[in-house]
N, C-alpha and C positions, 0 to 999 in steps of 0.2 A: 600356177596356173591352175571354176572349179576345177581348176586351171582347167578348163580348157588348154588347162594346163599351164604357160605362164602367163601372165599377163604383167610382167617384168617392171619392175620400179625404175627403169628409165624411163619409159614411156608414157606414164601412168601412174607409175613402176609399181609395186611389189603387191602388184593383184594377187598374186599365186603362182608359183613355177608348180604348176598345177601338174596334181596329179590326179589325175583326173577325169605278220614277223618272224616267224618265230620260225627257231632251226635250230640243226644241230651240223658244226661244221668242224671240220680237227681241231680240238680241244690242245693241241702243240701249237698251233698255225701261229701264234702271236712269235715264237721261236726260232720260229723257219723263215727261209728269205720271204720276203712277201711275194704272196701270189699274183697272178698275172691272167686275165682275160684277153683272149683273144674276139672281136667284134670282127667277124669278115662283113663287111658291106659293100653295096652293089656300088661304090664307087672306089674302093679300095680297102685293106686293111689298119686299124689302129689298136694298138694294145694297150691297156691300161694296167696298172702296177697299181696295188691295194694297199690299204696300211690298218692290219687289224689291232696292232699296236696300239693305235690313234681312234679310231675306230670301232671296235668289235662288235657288235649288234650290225651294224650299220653293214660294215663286210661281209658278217654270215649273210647277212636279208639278201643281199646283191648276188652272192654267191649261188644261195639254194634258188633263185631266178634265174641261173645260168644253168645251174645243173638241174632244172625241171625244164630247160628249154623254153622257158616264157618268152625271153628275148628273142626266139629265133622269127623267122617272118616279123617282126614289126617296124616302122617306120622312125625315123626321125620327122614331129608330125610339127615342130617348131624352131626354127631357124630365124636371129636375127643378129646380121652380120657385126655387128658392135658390141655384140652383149653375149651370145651363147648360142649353142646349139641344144636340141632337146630329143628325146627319144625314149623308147622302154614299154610304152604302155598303150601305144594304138597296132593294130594291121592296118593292111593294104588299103582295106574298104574303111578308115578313119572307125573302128567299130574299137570301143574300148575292151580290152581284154580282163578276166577275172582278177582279181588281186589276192595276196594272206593278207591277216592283219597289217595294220600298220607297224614301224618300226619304232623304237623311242626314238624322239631327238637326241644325237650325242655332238651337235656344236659344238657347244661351251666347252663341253668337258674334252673333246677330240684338239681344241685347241689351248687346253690348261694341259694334256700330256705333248703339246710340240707339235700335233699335227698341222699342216698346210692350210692356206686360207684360200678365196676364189679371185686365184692368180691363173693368169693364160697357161692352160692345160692342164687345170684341176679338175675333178669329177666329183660333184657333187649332187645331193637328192634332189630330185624337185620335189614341192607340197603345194597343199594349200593355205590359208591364212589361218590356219590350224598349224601349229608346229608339230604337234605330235600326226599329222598325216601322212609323211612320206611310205609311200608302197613301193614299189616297180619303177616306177620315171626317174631319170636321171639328167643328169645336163653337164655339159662339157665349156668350160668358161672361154673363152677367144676374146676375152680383154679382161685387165685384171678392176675386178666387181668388189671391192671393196665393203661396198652398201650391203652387200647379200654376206657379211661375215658376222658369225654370232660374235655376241661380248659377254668377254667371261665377267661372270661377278666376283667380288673382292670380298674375301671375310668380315665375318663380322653382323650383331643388330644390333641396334641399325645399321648399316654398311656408315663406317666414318666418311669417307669420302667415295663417288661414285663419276665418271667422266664417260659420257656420253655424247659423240657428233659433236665435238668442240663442246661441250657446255659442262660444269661442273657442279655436284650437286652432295650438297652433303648431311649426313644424318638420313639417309635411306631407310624405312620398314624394310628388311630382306624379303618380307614374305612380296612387297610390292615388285620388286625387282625381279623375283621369281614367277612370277604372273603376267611379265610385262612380255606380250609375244612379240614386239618388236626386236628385243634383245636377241632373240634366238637364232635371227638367221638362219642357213641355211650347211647343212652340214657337209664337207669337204671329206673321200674316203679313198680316195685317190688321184692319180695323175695318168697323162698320156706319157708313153715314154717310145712309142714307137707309132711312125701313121700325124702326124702333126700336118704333114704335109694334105693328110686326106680330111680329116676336119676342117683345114683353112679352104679346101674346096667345099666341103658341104658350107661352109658359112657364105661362099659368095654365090650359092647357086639361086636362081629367082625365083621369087618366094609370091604367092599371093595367096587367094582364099582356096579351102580346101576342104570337103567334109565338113563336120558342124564350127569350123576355125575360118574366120572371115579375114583373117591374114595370116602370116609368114610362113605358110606352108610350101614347100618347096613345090615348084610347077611339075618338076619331074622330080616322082617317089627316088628317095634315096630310103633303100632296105638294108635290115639288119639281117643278112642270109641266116646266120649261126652266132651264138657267141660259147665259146670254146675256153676251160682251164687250162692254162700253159703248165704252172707249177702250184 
């Protein structure tokens, strides 16, 4: 979504999970259980479980947003029931809030170490058709989004063999492959593991225009009071 944040490849689809880095966060944390944000919102609580593992850029960025308080007052400002939930980067009045850098994309690579793809109650960044953009926004999957998952590339220049969206392709330029912002999708850095119940209500609550978003804004604000480190 400039994204306006998404403007989601179902419908359109992959306008932008619009959004629309840099930290220092325990240098043990890949060691330790994974951490855990707490998201209280004004329709109920949901906790997400991190995977710096999989991850780690991507973790700290989301982290030092929690622990500077950016997420607190902001809205989930896009909602649609088939495809995802969104939130992290407007308030109340739809006014976009300041951003850090962007974070690198770590897709590919997040799922060449075993990380999760965007299956029902994954959390993954929103951007724009930029893949190096994600800041602040994020999105919560409510069906599993297959279309929105990076594809790792395969050793090798030319890449011998290359399979993309059913189609096989072979003798790849890697540097081509590596350029291709299709491929990248969108990066997966944790999951919901508690509160499932409260997301399946944000997705069905009634959405229309809203602030400078001419649809899926939910009619009644659903806010992110705080979001809080558990461990």
């Amino acid at each position: 979504m400039t994204m306006h944040a998404l403007n989601p490849l179902r419908r359109g689809m992959l306008g932008a999970l619009a959004v629309t880095a840099s930290m220092v966060w325990l240098p043990s944390m890949a060691q330790d259980a994974p951490p855990r944000v707490k998201l209280t919102t004004s329709m109920g609580d949901i906790v997400l479980e991190l995977y710096p593992d999989k991850a780690p850029k991507t973790v700290e960025n989301f982290l030092q947003y929690v622990k500077d308080k950016h997420y607190d007052g902001t809205v989930f400002h896009r909602v649609i029931s088939n495809f995802m939930v969104q939130g992290g980067g407007f308030d109340a009045s739809y006014k976009q809030k300041p951003t850090r850098a962007p974070v690198v994309h770590e897709g590919q690579a997040a799922l060449q170490r075993g990380g999760p793809r965007n299956t029902v109650g994954t959390v993954a960044m929103a951007r724009t058709n930029d893949p190096q953009s994600a800041s602040s926004q994020f999105f919560i999957n409510v069906q599993n989004n297959a279309f929105l998952d990076p594809t790792p590339i395969p050793p090798g220049d030319p890449v011998p063999q290359f399979e993309y969206r059913g189609k096989v392709y072979k003798d790849v330029p890697r540097a081509s492959l590596l350029n291709a912002g299709e491929l990248y999708g969108y990066t997966v850095f944790g999951k919901v593991v508690s509160g499932m119940d409260v997301v399946n209500k944000i997705k069905e609550t009634p959405t229309g225009s809203g602030g400078p978003f001419p649809t899926d804004v939910p009619k009644t604000p659903i806010t992110i009071l705080k979001a809080t480190l558990e461990k």
